[in-house]
C-alpha positions in Angstrom: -0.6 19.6 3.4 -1.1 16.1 3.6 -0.1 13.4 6.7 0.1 9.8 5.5 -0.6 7.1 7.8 0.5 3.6 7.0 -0.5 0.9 9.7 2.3 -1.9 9.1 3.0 -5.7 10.3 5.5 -7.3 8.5 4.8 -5.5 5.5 8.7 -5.9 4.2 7.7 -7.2 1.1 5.3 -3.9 0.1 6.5 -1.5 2.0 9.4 0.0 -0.2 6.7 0.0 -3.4 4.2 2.1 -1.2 6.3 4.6 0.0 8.4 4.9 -3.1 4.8 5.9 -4.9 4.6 8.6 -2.7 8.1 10.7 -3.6 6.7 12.7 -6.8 4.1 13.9 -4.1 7.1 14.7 -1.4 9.0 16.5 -3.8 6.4 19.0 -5.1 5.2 19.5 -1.0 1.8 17.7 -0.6 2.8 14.5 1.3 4.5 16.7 4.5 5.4 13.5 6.5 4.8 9.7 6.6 3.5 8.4 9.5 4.9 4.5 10.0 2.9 2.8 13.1 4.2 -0.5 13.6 2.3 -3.4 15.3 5.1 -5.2 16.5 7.0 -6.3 13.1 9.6 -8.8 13.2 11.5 -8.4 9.6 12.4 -5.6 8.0 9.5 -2.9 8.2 10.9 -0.5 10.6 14.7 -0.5 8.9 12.6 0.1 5.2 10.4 2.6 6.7 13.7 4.3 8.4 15.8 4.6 5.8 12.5 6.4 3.6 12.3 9.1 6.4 9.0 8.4 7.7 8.5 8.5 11.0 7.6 5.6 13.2 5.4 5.0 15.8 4.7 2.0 17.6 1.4 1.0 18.8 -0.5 -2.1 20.1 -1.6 -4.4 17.0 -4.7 -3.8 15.3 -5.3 -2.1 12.0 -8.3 0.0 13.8 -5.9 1.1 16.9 -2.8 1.8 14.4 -4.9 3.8 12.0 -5.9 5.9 15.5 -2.6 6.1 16.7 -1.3 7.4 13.7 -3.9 10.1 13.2 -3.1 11.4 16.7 0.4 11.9 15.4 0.1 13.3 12.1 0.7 17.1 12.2 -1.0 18.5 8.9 -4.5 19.6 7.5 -5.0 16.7 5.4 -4.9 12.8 5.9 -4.5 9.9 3.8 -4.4 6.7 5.4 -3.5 3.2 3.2 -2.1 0.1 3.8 1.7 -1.2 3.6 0.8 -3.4 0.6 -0.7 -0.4 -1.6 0.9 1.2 -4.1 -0.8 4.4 -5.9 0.0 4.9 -9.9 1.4 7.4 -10.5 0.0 11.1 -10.9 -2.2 10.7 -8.0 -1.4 13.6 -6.4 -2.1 16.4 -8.9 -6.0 14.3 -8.5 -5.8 14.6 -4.7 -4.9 18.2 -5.0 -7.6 19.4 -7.1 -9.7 17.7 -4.7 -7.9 19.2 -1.7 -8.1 22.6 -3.6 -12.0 22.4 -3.8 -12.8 21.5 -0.7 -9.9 24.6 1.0 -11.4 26.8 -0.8 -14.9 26.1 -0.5 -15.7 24.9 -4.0 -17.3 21.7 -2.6 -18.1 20.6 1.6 -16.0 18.5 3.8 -15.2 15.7 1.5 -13.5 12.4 1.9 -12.2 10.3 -1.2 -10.8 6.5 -1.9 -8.8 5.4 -5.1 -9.8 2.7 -7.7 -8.7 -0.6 -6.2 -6.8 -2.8 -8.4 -4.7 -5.8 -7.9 -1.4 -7.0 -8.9 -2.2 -10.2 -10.7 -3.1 -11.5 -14.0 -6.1 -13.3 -15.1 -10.2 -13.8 -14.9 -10.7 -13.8 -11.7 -8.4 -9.9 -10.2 -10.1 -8.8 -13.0 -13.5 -9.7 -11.7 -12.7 -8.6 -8.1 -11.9 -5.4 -9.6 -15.4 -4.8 -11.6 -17.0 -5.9 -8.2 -15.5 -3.3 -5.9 -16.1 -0.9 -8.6 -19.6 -1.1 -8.9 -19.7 -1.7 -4.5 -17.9 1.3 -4.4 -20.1 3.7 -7.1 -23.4 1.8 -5.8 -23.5 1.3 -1.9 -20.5 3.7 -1.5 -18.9 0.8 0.4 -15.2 1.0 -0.6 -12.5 -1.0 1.6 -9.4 0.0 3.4 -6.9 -1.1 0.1 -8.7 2.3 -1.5 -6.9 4.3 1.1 -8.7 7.3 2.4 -8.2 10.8 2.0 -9.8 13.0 4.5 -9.1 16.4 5.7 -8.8 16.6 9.3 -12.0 18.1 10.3 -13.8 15.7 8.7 -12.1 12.9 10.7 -12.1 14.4 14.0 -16.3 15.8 13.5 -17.1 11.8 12.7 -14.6 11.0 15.7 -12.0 9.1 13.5 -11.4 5.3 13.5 -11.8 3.0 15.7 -9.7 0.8 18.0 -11.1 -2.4 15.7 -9.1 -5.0 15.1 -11.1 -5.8 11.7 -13.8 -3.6 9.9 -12.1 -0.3 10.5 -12.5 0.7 7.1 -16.2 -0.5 6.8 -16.6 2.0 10.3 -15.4 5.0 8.8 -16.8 5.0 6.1 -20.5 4.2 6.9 -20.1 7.0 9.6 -19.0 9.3 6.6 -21.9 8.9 4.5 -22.9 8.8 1.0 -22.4 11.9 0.4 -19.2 13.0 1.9 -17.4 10.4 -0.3 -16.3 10.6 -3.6 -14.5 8.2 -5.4 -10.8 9.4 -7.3 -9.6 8.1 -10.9 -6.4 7.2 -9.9 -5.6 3.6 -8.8 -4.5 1.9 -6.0 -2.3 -1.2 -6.7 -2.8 -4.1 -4.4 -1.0 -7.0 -3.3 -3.0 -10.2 -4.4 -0.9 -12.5 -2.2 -3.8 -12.9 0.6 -5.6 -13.9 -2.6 -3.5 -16.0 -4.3 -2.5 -17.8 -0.9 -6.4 -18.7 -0.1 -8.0 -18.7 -3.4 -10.1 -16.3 -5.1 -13.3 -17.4 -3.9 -12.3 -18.5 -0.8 -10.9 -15.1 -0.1 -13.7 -13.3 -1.3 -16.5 -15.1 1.0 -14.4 -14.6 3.5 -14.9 -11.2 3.1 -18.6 -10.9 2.3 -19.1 -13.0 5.4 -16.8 -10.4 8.1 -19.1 -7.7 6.6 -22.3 -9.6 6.8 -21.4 -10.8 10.7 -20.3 -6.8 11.2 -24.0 -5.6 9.5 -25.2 -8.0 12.0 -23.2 -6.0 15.2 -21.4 -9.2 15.6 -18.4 -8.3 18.0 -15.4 -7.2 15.7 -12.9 -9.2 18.5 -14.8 -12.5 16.6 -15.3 -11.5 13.4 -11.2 -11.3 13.2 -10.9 -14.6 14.2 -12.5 -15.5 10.7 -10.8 -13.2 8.6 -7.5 -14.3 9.6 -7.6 -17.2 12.4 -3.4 -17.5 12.9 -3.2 -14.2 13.9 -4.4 -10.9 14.6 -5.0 -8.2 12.1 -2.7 -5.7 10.9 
């Protein structure tokens, strides 16, 4: 039923915990097959992925052009893409299936949905980021790629699926969905805070806010990466 794309760099440290989340789901026959496309890791990834099952593909580096990739690969009716650092709670699938269920059968249109993003961290200011995304998400319908995405596959291939970006794939897809093909699920989506806790809350944040104001602006996505994360490319 479902294909699950995971675009992955490095993701050692995460990887086990997201694909581990997605067993109870394996087991009762909604997750079909794990789609790993690798961006050129050079610890551990493809050896964790391996020994989980999933099957890897490599492709050039570039959250946009991994997503892509792996979406051309996947073989089944529904996809849910998320990133190697996202772990969903657990019972998420028997929400994704009623979902699924709706839409197969007619219930509802061709409808997309994210997860509630939450981080792994303690304090004042996770907590905050949290209530912000929340309301960004219910208000502008503007959730991020740490909320994963599930989308059945006509509704990907009729909006003509991400693209190649290096940055801002997520902010693509889902302004080309629309408001109304986009729901947002109960369940939660754990996040590492590490690319938090490394630059700073704040610092982190209006880094953010500023790649999405350049890309509302049609600045080039090649430059606005070079903000987000100057050392190296995005993946």
């Amino acid at each position: 039923m479902i294909s699950v794309v995971i675009p992955t760099l490095d993701a050692e440290a995460g990887l086990g915990r997201t694909l581990a989340a997605l067993v109870p789901a394996a087991v009762e026959g909604l997750v079909r097959e794990v789609v790993v496309v690798d961006g050129g890791s050079a610890d551990r990834t493809l050896e964790i992925a391996d020994a989980a099952g999933a099957d890897i593909l490599r492709a050039g580096r570039g959250r946009g052009l991994q997503l892509r990739a792996g979406a051309g690969r996947a073989r089944f009716p529904w996809l849910l893409f998320l990133h190697a650092d996202t772990e969903l709670e657990r019972g998420w699938e028997r929400e994704a299936a009623q979902l699924i269920e709706r839409v197969d059968c007619g219930q509802r249109g061709l409808t997309a949905a994210v997860f509630r993003f939450t981080l792994d961290d303690v304090g004042l200011a996770p907590r905050a980021l949290e209530t912000g995304v929340l309301l960004r998400t219910a208000v502008l319908k503007l959730p991020y790629g740490d909320q994963g995405l599930l989308i059945p596959r006509r509704l990907y291939d009729q909006i003509g699926g991400y693209a190649a970006l290096p940055v801002m794939e997520d902010v693509d897809i889902v302004r080309r969905l629309g408001r109304r093909r986009l729901v947002a699920l109960r369940s939660r989506a754990l996040t590492s805070a590490a690319r938090y806790r490394k630059d700073g809350y704040v610092r982190r944040v209006l880094v953010n806010q500023a790649c999405l104001m350049l890309y509302l602006c049609r600045v080039p996505a090649e430059r606005i990466a070079r903000l987000y994360a100057p050392r190296r490319a995005v993946s």
